[in-house]
TORDRENFI-430807 format. One record per atom (N, C-alpha, C): x, y, z; atom name; residue in three letters; residue number from 1. Coordinates in nm, 3 decimals, decimal comma, always signed. Each point is the difference from the previous one (the first is absolute). Example, Ala and Ser with C-alpha at 12.3 -4.5 7.8 and 13.67 -1.06 7.14 Angstrom:
R / c1 / c2 / c3 / name / resn / resi
R / +1,319 / -0,569 / +0,780 / N / ALA / 1
R / -0,089 / +0,119 / +0,000 / CA / ALA / 1
R / +0,090 / +0,120 / +0,000 / C / ALA / 1
R / -0,035 / +0,105 / -0,072 / N / SER / 2
R / +0,082 / +0,119 / +0,006 / CA / SER / 2
R / -0,077 / +0,109 / +0,073 / C / SER / 2
***
This chain:
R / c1 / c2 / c3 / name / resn / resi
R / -0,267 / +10,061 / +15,775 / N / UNK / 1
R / -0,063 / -0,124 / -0,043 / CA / UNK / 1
R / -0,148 / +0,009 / +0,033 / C / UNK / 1
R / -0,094 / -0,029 / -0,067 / N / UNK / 2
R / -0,123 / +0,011 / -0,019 / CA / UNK / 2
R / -0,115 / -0,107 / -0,032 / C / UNK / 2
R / +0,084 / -0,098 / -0,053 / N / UNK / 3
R / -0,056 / -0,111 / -0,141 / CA / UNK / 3
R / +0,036 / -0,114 / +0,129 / C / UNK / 3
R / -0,059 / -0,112 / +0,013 / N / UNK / 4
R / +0,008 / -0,140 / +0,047 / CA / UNK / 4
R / +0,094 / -0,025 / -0,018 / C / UNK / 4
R / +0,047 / -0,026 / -0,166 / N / UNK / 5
R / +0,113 / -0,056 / -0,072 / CA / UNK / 5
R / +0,099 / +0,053 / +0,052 / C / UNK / 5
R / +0,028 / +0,102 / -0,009 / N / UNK / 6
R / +0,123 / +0,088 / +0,062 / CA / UNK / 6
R / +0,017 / -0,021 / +0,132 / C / UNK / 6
R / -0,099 / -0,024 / +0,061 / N / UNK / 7
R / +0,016 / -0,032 / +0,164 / CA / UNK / 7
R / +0,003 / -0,144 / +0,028 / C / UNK / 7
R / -0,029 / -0,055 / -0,046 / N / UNK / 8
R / +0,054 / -0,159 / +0,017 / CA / UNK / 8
R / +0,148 / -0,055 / -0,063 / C / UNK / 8
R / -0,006 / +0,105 / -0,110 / N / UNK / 9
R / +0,173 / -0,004 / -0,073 / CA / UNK / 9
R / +0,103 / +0,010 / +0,116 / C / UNK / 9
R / -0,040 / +0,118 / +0,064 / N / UNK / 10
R / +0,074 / +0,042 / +0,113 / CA / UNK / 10
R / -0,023 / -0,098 / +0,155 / C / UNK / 10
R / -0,080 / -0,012 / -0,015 / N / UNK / 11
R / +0,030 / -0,137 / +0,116 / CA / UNK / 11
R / +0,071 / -0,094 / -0,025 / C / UNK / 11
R / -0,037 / -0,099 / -0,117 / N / UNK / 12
R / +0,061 / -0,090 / -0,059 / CA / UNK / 12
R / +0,166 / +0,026 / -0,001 / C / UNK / 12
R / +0,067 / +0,138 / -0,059 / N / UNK / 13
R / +0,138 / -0,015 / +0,011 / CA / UNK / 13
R / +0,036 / +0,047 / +0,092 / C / UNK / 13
R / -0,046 / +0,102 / +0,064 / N / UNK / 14
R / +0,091 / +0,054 / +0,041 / CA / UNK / 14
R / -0,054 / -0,001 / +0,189 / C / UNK / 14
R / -0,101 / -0,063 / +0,016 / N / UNK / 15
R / -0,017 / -0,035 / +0,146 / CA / UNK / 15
R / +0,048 / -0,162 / +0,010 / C / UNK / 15
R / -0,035 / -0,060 / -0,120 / N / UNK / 16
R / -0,017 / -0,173 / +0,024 / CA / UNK / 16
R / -0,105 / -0,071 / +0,040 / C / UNK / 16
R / -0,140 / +0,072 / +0,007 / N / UNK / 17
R / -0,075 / -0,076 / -0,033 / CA / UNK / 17
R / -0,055 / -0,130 / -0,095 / C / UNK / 17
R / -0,027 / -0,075 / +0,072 / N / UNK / 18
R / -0,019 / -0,118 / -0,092 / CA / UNK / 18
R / -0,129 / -0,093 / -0,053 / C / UNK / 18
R / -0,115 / +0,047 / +0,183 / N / UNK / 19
R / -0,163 / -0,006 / -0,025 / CA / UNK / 19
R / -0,074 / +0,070 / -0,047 / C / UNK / 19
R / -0,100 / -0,077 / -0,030 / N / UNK / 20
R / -0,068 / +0,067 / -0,062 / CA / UNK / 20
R / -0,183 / +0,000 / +0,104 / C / UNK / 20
R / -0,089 / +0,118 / -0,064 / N / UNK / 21
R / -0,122 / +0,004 / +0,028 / CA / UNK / 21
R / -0,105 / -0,102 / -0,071 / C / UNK / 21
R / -0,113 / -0,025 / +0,016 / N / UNK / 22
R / -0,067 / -0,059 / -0,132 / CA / UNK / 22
R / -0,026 / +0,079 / -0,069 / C / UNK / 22
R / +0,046 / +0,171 / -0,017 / N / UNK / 23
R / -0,067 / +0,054 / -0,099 / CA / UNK / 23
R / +0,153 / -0,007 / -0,109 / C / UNK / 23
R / +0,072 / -0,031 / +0,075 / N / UNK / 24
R / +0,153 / +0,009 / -0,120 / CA / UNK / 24
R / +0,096 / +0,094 / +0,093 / C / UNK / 24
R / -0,042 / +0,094 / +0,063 / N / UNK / 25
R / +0,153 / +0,060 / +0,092 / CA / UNK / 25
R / +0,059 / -0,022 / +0,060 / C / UNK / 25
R / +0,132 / +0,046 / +0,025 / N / UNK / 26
R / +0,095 / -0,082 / +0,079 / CA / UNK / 26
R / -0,049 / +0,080 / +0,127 / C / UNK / 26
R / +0,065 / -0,054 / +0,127 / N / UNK / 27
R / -0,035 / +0,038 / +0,119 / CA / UNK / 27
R / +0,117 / -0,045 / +0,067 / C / UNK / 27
R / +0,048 / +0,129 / +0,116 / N / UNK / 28
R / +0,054 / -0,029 / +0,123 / CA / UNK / 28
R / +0,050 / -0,141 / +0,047 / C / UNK / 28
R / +0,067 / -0,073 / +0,024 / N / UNK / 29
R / +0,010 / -0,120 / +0,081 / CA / UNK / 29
R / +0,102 / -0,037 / +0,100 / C / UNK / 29
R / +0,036 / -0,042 / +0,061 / N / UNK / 30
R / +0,070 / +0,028 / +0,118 / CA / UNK / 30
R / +0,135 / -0,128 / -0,006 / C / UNK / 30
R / -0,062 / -0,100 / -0,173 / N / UNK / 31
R / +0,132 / -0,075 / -0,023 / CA / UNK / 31
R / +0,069 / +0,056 / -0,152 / C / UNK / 31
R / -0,007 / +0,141 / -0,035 / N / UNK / 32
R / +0,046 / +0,080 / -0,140 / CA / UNK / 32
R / +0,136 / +0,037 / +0,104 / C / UNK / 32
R / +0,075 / -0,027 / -0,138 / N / UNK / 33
R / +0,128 / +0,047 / +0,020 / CA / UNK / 33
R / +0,047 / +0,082 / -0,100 / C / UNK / 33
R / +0,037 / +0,113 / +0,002 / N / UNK / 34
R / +0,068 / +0,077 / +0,101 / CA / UNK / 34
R / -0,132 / +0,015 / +0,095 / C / UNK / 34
R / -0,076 / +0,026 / +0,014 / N / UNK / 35
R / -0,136 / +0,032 / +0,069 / CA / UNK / 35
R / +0,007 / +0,171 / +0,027 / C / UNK / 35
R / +0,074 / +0,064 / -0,055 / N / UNK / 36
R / -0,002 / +0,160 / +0,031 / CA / UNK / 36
R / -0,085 / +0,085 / -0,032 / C / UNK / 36
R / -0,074 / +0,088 / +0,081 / N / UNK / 37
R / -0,084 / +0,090 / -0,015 / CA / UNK / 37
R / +0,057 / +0,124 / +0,036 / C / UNK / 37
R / +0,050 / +0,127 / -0,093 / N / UNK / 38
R / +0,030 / +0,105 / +0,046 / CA / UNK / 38
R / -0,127 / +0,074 / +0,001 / C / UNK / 38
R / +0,014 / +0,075 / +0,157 / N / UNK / 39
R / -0,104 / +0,079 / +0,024 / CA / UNK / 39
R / +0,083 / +0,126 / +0,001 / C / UNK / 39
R / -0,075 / +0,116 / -0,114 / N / UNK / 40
R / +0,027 / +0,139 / +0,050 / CA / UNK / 40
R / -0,002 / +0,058 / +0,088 / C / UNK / 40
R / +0,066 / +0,088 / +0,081 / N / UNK / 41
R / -0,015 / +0,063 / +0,119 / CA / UNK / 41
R / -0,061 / +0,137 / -0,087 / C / UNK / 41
R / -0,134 / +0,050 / +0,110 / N / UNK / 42
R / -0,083 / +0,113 / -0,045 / CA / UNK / 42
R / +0,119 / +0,162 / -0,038 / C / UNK / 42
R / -0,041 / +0,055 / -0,069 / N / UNK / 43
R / +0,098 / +0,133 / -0,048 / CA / UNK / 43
R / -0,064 / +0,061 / +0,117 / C / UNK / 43
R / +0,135 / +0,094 / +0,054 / N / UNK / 44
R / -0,048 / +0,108 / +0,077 / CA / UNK / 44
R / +0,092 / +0,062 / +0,007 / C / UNK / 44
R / +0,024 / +0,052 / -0,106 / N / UNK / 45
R / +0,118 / +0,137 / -0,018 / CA / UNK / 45
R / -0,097 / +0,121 / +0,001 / C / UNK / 45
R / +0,015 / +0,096 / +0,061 / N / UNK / 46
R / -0,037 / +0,093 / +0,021 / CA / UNK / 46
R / +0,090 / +0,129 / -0,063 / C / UNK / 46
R / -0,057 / +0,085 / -0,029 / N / UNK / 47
R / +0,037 / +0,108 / -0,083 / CA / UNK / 47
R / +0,069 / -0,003 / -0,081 / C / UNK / 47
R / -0,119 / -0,032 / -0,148 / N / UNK / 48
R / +0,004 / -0,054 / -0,139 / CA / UNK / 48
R / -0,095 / +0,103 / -0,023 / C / UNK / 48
R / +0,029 / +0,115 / -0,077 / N / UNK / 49
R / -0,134 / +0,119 / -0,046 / CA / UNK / 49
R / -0,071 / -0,045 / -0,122 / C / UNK / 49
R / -0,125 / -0,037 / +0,062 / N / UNK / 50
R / -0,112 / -0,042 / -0,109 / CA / UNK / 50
R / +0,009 / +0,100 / -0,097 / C / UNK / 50
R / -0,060 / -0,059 / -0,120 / N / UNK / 51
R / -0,004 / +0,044 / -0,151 / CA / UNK / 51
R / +0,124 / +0,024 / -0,043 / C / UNK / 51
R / +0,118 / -0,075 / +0,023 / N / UNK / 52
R / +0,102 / +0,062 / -0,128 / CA / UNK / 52
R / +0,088 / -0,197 / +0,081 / C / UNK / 52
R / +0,072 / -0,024 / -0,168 / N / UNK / 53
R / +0,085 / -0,087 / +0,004 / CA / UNK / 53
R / +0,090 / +0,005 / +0,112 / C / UNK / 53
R / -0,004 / -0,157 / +0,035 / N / UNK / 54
R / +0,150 / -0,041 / +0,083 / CA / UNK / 54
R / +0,076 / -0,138 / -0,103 / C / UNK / 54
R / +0,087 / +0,022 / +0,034 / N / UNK / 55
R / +0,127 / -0,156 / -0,024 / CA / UNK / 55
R / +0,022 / -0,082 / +0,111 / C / UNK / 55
R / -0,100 / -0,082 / +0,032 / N / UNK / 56
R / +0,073 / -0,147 / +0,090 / CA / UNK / 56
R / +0,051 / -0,102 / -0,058 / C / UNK / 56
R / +0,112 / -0,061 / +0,050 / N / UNK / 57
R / +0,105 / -0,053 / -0,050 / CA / UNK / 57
R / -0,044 / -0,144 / +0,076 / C / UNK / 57
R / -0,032 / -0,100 / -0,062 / N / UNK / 58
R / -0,049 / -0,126 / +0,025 / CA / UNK / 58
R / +0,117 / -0,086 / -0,055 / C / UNK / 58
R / -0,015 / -0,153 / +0,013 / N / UNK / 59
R / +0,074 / -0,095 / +0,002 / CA / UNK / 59
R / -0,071 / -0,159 / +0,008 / C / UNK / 59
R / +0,030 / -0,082 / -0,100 / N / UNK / 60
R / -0,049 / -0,122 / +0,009 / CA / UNK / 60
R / +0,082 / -0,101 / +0,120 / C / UNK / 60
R / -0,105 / -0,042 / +0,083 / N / UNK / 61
R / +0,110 / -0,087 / +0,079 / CA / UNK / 61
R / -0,011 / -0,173 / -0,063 / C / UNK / 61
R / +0,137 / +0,034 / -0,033 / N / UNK / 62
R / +0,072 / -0,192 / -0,068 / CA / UNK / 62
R / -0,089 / -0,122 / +0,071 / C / UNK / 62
R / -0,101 / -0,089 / -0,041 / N / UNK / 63
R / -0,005 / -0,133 / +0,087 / CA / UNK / 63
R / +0,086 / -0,096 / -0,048 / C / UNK / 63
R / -0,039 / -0,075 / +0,042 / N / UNK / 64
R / +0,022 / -0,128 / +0,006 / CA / UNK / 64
R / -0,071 / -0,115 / -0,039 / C / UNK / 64
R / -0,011 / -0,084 / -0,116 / N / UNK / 65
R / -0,093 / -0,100 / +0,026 / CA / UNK / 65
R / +0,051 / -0,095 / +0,042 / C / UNK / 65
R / -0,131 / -0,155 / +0,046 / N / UNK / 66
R / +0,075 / -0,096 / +0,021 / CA / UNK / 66
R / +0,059 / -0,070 / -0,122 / C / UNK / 66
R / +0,122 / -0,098 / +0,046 / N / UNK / 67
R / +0,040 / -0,084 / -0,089 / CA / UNK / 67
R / -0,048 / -0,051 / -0,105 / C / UNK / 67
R / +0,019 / +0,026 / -0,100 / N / UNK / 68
R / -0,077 / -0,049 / -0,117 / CA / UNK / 68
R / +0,067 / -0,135 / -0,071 / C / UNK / 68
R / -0,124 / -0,080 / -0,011 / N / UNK / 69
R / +0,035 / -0,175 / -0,022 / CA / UNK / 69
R / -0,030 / -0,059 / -0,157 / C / UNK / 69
R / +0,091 / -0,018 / -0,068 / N / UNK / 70
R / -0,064 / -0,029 / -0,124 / CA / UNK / 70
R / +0,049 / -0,163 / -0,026 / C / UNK / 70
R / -0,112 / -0,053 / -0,071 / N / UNK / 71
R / +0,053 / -0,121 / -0,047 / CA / UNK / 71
R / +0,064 / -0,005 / -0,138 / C / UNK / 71
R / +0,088 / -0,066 / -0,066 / N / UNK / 72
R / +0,062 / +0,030 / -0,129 / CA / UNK / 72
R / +0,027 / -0,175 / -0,023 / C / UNK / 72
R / -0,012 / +0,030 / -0,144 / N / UNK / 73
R / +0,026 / -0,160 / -0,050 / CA / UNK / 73
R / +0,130 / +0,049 / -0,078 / C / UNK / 73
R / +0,119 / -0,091 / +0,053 / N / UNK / 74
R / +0,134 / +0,018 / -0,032 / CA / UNK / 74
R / +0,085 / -0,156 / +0,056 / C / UNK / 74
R / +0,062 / -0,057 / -0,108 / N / UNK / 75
R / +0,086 / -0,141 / +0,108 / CA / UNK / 75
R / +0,092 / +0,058 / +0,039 / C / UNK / 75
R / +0,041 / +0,032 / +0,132 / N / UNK / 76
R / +0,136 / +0,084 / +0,046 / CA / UNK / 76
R / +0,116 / -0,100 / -0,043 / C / UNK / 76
R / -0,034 / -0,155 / +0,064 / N / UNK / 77
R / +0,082 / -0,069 / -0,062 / CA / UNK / 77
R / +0,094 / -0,028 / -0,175 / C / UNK / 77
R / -0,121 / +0,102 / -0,102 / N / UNK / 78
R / +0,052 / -0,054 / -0,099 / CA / UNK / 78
R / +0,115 / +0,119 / -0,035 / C / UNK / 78
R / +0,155 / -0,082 / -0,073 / N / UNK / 79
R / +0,086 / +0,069 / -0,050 / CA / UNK / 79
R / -0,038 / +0,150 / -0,064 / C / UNK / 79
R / -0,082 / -0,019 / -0,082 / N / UNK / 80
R / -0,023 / +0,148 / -0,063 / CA / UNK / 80
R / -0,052 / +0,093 / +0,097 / C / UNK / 80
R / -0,082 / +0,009 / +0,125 / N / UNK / 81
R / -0,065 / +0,062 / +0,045 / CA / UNK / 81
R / +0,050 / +0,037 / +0,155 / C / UNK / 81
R / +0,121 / -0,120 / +0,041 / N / UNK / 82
R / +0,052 / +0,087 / +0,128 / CA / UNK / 82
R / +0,117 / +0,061 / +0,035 / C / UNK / 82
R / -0,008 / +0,079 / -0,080 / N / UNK / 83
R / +0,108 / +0,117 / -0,024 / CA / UNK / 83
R / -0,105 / +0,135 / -0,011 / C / UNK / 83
R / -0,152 / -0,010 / -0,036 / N / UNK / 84
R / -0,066 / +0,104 / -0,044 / CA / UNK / 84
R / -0,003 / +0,039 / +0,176 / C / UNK / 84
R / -0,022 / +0,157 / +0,001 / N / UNK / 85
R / -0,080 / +0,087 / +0,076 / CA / UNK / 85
R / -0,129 / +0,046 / -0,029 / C / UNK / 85
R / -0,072 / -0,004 / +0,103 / N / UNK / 86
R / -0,167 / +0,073 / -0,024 / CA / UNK / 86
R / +0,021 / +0,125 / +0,072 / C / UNK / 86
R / -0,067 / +0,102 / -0,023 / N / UNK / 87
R / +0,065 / +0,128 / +0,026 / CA / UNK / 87
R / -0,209 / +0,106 / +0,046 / C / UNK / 87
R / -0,065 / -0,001 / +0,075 / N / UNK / 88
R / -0,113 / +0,065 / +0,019 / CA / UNK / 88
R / +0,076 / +0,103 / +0,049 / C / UNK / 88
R / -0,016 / +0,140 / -0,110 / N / UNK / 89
R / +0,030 / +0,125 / -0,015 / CA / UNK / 89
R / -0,113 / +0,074 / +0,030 / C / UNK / 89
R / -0,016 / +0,171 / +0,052 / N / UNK / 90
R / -0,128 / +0,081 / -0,041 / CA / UNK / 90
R / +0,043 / +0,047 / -0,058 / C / UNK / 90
R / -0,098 / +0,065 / -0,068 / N / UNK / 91
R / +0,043 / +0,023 / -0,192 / CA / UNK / 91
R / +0,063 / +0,159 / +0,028 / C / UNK / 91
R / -0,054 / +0,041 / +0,075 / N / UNK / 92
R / +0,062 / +0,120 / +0,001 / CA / UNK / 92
R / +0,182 / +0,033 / +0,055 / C / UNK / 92
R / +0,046 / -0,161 / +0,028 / N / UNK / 93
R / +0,125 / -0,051 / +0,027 / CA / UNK / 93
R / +0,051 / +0,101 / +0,114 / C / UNK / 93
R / -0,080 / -0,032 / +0,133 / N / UNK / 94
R / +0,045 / +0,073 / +0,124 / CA / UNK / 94
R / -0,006 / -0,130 / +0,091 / C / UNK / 94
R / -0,049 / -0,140 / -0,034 / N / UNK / 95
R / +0,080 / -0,134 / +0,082 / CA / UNK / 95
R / +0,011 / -0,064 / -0,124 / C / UNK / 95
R / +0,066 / -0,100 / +0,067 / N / UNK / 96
R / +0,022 / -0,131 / -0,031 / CA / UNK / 96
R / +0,012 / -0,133 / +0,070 / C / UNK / 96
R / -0,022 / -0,117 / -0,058 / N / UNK / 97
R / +0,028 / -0,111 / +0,113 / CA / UNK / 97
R / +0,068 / -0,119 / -0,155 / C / UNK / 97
R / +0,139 / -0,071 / +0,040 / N / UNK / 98
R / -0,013 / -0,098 / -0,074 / CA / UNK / 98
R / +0,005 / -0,159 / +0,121 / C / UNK / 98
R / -0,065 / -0,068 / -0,176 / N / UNK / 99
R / -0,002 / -0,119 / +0,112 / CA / UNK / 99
R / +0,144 / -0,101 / -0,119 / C / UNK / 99
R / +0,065 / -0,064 / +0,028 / N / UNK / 100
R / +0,060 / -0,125 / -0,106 / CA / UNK / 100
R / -0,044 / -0,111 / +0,017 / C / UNK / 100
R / -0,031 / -0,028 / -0,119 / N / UNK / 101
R / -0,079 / -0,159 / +0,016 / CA / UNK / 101
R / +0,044 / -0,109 / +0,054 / C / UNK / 101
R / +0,160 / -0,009 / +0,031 / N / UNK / 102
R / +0,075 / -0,108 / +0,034 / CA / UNK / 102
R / -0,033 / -0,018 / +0,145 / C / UNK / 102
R / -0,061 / +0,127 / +0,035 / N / UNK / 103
R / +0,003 / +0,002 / +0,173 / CA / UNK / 103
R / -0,149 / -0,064 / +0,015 / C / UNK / 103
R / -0,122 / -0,012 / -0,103 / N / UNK / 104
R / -0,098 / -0,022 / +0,059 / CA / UNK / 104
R / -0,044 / -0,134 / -0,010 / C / UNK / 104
R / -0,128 / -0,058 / +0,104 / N / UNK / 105
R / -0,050 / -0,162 / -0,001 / CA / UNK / 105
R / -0,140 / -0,029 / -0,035 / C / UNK / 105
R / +0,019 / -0,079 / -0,106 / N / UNK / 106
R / -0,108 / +0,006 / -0,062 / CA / UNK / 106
R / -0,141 / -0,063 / +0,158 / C / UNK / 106
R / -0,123 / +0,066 / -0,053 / N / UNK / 107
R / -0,100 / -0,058 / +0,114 / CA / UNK / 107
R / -0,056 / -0,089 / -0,058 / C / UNK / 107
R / -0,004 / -0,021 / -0,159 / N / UNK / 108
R / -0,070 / -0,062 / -0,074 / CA / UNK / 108
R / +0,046 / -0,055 / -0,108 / C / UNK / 108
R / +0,019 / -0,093 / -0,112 / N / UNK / 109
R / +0,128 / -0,006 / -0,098 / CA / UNK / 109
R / -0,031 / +0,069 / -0,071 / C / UNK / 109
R / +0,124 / +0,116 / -0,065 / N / UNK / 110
R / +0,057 / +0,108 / -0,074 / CA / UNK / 110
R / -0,100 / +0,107 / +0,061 / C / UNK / 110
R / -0,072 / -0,010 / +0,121 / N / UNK / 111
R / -0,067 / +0,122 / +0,053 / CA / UNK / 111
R / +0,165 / +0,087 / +0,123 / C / UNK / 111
R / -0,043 / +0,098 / -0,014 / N / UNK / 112
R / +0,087 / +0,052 / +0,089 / CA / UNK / 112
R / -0,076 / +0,123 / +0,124 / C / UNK / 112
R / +0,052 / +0,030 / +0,100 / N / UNK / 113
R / -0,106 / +0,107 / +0,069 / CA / UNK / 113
R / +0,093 / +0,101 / -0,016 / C / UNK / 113
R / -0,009 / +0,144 / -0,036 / N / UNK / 114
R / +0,108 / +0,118 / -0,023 / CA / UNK / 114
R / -0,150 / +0,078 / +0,186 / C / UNK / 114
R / +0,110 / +0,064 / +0,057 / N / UNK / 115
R / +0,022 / +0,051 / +0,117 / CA / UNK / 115
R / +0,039 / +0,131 / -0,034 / C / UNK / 115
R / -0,025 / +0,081 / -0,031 / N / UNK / 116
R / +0,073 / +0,126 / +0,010 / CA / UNK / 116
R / -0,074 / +0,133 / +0,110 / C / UNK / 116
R / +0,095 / +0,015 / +0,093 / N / UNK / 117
R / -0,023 / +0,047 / +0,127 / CA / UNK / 117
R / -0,068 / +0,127 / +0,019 / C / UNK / 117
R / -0,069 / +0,031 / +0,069 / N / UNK / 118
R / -0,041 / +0,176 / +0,003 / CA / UNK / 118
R / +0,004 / +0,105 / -0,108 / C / UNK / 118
R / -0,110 / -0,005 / -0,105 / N / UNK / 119
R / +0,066 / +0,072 / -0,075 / CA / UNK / 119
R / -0,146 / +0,130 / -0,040 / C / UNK / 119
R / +0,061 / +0,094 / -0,043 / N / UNK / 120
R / -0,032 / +0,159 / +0,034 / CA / UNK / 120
R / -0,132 / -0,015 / -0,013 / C / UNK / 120
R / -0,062 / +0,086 / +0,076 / N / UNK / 121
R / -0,148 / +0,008 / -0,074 / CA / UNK / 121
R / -0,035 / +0,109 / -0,084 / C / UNK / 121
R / -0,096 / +0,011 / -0,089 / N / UNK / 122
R / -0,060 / +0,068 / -0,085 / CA / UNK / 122
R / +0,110 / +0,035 / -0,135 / C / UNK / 122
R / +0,052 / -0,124 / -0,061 / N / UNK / 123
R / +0,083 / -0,004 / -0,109 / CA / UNK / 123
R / -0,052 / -0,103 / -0,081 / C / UNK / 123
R / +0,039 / +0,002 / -0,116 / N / UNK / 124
R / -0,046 / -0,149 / -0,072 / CA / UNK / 124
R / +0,157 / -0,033 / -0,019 / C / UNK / 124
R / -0,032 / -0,136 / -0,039 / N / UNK / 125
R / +0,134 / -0,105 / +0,040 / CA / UNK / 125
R / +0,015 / -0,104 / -0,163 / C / UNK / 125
R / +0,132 / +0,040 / -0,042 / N / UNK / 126
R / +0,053 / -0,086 / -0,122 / CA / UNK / 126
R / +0,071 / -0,143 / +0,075 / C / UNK / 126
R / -0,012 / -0,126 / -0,074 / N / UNK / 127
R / +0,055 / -0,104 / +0,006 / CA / UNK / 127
R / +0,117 / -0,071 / -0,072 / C / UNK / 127
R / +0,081 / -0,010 / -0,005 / N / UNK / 128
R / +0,118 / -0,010 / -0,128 / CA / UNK / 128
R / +0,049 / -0,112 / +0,048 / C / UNK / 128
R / -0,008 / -0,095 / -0,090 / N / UNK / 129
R / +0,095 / -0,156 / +0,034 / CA / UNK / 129
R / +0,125 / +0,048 / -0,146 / C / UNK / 129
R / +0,119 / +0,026 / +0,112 / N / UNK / 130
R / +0,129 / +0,030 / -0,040 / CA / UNK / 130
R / +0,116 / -0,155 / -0,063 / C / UNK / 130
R / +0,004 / -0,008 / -0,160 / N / UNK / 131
R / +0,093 / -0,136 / +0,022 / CA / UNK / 131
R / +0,112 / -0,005 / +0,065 / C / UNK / 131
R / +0,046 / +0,158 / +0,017 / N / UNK / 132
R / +0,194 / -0,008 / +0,065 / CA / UNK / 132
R / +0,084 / -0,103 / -0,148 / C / UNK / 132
R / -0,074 / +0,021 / -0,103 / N / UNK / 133
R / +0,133 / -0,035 / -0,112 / CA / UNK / 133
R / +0,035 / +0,093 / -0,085 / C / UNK / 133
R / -0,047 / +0,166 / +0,025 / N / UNK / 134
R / -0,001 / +0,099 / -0,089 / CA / UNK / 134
R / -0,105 / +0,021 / -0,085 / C / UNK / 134
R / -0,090 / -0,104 / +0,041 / N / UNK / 135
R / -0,125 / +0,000 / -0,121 / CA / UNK / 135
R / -0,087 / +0,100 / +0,093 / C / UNK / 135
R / -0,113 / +0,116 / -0,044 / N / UNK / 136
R / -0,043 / +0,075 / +0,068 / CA / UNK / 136
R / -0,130 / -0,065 / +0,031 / C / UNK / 136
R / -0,017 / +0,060 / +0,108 / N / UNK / 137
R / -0,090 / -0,071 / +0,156 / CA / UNK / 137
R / -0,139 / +0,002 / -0,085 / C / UNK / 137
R / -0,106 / -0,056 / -0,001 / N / UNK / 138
R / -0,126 / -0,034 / +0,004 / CA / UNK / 138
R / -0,104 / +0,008 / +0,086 / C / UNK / 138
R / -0,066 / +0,112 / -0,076 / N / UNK / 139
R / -0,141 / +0,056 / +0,111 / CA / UNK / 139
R / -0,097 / -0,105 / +0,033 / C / UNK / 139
R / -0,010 / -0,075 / +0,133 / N / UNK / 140
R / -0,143 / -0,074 / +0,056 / CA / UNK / 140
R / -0,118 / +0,083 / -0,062 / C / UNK / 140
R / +0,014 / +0,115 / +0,105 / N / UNK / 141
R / -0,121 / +0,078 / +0,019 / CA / UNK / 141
R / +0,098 / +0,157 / -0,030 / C / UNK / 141
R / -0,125 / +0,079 / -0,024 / N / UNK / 142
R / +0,075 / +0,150 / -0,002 / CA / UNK / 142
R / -0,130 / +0,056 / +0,034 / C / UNK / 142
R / +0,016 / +0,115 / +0,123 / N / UNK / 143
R / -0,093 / +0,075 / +0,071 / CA / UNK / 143
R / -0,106 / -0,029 / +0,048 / C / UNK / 143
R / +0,042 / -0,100 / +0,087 / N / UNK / 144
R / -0,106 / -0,083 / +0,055 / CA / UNK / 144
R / +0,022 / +0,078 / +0,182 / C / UNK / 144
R / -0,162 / -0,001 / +0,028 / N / UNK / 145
R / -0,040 / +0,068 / +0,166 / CA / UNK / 145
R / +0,034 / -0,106 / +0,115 / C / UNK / 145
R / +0,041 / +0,054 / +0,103 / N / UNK / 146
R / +0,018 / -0,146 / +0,109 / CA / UNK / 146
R / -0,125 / -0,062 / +0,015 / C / UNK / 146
R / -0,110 / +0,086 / -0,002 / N / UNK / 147
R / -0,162 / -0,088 / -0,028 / CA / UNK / 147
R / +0,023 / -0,058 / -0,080 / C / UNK / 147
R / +0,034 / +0,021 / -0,153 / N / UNK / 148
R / -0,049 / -0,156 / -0,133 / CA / UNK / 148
R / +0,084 / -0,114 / +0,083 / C / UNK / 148
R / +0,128 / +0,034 / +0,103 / N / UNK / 149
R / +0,119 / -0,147 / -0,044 / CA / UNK / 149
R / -0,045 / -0,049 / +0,095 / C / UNK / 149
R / -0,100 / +0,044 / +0,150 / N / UNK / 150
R / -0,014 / -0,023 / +0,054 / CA / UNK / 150
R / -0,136 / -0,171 / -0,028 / C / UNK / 150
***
């Protein structure tokens, strides 16, 4: 990473940064959640013969973000709609979370708050309000970053 953009992208999801500078960057803060900073530990493998190829075998380590909070306009109360499931998928379909509308309380009328818990970082995330009558589910959003929903 090289570019601002790219480095504030990467704060924004995948540390949880949430302030900002007055010039526009996010920054460090000590109330970001997850608040994680992986620091590399320095290489010091020794006897690696300069000038010719090696294979190191690396690995992404999985985070975590925090809880992600969305507001949705839905009457849970009404007949047609609490039987539906809302379903925030990553598109690359390695989680899932559903929520059913019957279970949720509105904060606002026909507002609802969707909660969906810890979910992966550095994926984009589909939204599907499911009717559960065989009729096929309906995209909110499709490939959206935990930064935009945030």
């Amino acid at each position: 990473m090289s570019t601002p953009t790219e480095i504030n992208e990467q704060l924004r999801d995948k540390v949880g940064c949430t302030k900002k500078t007055q010039q526009g960057n996010y920054c460090f803060d000590d109330s970001d959640d997850p608040g994680i900073v992986y620091i590399p530990k320095p290489w010091t493998e020794s006897g690696l013969a300069s000038g010719q190829p090696h294979i190191l075998r690396v690995r992404r380590v999985a985070g975590r973000l925090p809880d992600l909070k969305l507001l949705y306009q839905i009457d849970p109360h009404a007949p047609s709609a609490k039987d539906d499931i809302l379903v925030l998928e990553a598109e690359d379909g390695s989680w899932r979370h559903e929520i059913r509308v019957s279970t949720l309380t509105e904060v606002e009328p026909h507002w609802v708050e969707l909660v969906f818990p810890k979910p992966p970082a550095g994926v984009r995330f589909n939204l599907l309000q499911d009717p559960g009558d065989g009729q096929p589910p309906m995209f909110v959003f499709k490939g959206a970053d935990y930064g935009e929903l945030r």
